[in-house]
N, C-alpha and C positions, 0 to 999 in steps of 0.2 A: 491419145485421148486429150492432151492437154491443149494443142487447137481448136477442137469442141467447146471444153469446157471452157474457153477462154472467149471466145468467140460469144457466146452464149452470158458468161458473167460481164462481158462490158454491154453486150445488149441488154439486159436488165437494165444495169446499171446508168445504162444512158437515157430508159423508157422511162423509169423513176425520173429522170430530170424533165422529159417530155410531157409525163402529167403534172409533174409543178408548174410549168407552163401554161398548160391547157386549164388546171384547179387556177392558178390565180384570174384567168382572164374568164373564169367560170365565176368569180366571187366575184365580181366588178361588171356581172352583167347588169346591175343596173346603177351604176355610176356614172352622174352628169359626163357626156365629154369623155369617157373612154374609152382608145383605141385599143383592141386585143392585140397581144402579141405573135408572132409567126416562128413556131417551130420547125427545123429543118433538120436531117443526119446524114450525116456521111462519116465515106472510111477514111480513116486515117491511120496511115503507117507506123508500126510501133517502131520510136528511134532506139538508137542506141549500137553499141558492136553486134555482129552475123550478119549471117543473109538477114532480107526484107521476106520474111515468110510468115510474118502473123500481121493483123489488121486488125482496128477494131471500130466498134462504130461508135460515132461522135454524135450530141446532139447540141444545139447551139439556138441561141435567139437570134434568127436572121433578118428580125427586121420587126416592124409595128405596123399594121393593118391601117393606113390611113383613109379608108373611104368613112362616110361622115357617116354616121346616125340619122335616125328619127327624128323629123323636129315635133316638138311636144307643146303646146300654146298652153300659155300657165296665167297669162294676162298682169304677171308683177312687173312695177315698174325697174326693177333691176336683174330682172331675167334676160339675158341676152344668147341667141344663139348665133354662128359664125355661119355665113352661106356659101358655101367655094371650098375653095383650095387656104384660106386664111385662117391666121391663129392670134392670139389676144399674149399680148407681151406682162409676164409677172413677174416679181420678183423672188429666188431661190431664197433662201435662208442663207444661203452663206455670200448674198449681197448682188449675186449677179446675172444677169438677164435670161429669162426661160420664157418657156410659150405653154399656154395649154387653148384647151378650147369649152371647156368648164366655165360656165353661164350664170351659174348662181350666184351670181354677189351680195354680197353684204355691205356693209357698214358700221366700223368698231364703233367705242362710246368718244373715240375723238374724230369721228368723220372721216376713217383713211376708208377709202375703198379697197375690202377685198375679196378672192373667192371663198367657196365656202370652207377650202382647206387652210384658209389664212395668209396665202398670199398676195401681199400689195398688189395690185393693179398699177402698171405704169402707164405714164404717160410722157409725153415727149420732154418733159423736167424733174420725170424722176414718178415718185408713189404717187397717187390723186386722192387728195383731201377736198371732202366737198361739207361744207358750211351747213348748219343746220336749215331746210327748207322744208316750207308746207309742198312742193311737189318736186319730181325728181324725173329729169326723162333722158332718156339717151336715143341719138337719133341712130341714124344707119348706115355713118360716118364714123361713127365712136365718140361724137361729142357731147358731153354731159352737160344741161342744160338745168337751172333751178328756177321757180320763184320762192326769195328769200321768203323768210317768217315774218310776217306782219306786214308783209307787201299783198293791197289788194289788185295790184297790176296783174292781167292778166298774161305781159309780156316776160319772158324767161330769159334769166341770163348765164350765158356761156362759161362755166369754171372750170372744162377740162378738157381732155378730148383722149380718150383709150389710145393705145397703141395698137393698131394692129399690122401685119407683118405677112408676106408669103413668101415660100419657100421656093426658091429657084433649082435645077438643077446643078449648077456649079456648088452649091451650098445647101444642101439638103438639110431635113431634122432629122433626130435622131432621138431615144428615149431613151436618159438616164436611170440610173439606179434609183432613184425617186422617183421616178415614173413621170420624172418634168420631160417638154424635149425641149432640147436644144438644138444649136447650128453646130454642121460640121467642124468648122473651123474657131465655133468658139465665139467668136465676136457678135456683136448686135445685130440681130437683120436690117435692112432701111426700111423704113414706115412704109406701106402699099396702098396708097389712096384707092386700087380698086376694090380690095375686102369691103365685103358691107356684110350691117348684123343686120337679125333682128330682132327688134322690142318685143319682151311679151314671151316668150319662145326659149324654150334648150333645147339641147341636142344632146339627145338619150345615149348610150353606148352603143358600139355597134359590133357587140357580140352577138352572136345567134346563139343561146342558150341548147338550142335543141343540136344543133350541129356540135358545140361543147360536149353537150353528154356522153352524146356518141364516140367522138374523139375517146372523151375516160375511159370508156367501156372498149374500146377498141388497144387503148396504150393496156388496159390491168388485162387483157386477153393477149396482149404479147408479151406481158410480162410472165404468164402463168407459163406460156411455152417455155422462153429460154428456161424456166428454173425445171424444166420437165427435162429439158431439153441438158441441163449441170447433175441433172439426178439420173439422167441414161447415159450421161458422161463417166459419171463415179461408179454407175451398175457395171459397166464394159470394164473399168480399170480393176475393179474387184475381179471381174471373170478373169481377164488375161493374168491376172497376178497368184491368181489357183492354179490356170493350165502350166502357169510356169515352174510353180511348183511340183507339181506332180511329174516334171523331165527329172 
């Protein structure tokens, strides 16, 4: 009985990790710019001394769902959505280079550009600080564009230009535990003149809410089995453990 029972308690116990998966990217169906995550399982052998005669199943985040969102026309001048395969370069917290594709920027009270989660926006010298101006544009290059304050020119002048970046196959991205991604290998990607945004526009997540539910409803109904499934394990070990008494 005890391959049953064992069988049945890592499957639980790996579905429990498969709806944390599926509940988180169910709570960020409508977060600018997020990619849902991809659950996967498989067996794995249990190490150790004996034969190889038990398994159990594994569940694992095997990747991040890169196809893009919905773009959503919002008409703010610091609304930006990414069109392609391109990702907008920001700065981590702990100083060093990540991507996302989260469009809503801001602006602190010293003029650094950032998204709406706070982080820097870079550009190719680092954060982008833009000077106080009566308008603000960015084109579809990534370059930030101003007419300063108290200027009634109508002509605009260039103080930045976004980083944006695409992901090669030798060098892929990846989703940290912040849910920033980054590059395989760690290092900076090279700027990609062919990414273009655009103005006015985000890009919605691109969870399907309705295919999420489903998912839950499908992980808590195999979750309900194996524990049916640990309680006909413990009914049988009961019964054999009478018949063997009564020899």
């Amino acid at each position: 009985m005890d391959r049953m029972l064992y069988v049945s308690m890592t499957g639980a116990h790996q579905t429990l990790r498969a709806q944390a998966i599926v509940s988180h990217n169910l709570s960020n169906a409508n977060t600018i710019g997020f990619h849902q995550d991809l659950a996967d399982s498989r067996s794995m052998a249990v190490f150790g001394d004996g034969l190889p005669t038990r398994v159990y199943a594994m569940t694992q985040r095997s990747g991040t769902d890169l196809a893009p969102g919905k773009m959503m026309t919002t008409g703010r001048d610091l609304d930006v959505a990414i069109q392609g395969e391109g990702w907008m370069a920001i700065q981590a917290p702990n100083g060093t280079e990540a991507y996302t594709r989260a469009g809503d920027l801001q602006l602190d009270t010293n003029g650094l550009l950032k998204t709406a989660n706070g982080y820097p926006v870079l550009g190719e010298g680092g954060p982008i600080s833009i000077p106080p101006a009566e308008k603000i544009e960015i084109g579809a290059d990534g370059a930030i564009s101003i007419r300063p304050l108290g200027e009634a020119s109508s002509n605009l002048v260039e103080v930045g230009r976004i980083r944006l970046i695409k992901p090669t196959d030798a060098n892929p991205l990846y989703k940290d535990e912040g849910g920033l991604m980054r590059t395989l290998d760690g290092n900076a990607a090279p700027p990609n003149a062919s990414v273009r945004l655009q103005g006015g526009a985000l890009e919605s997540s691109n969870v399907n809410a309705a295919q999420a539910l489903v998912s839950m409803i499908e992980s808590a109904r195999r979750f309900e089995i194996q524990i049916k499934m640990m309680k006909t394990a413990e009914e049988n070990s009961s019964a054999t453990n009478q018949l063997l008494r009564l020899e």
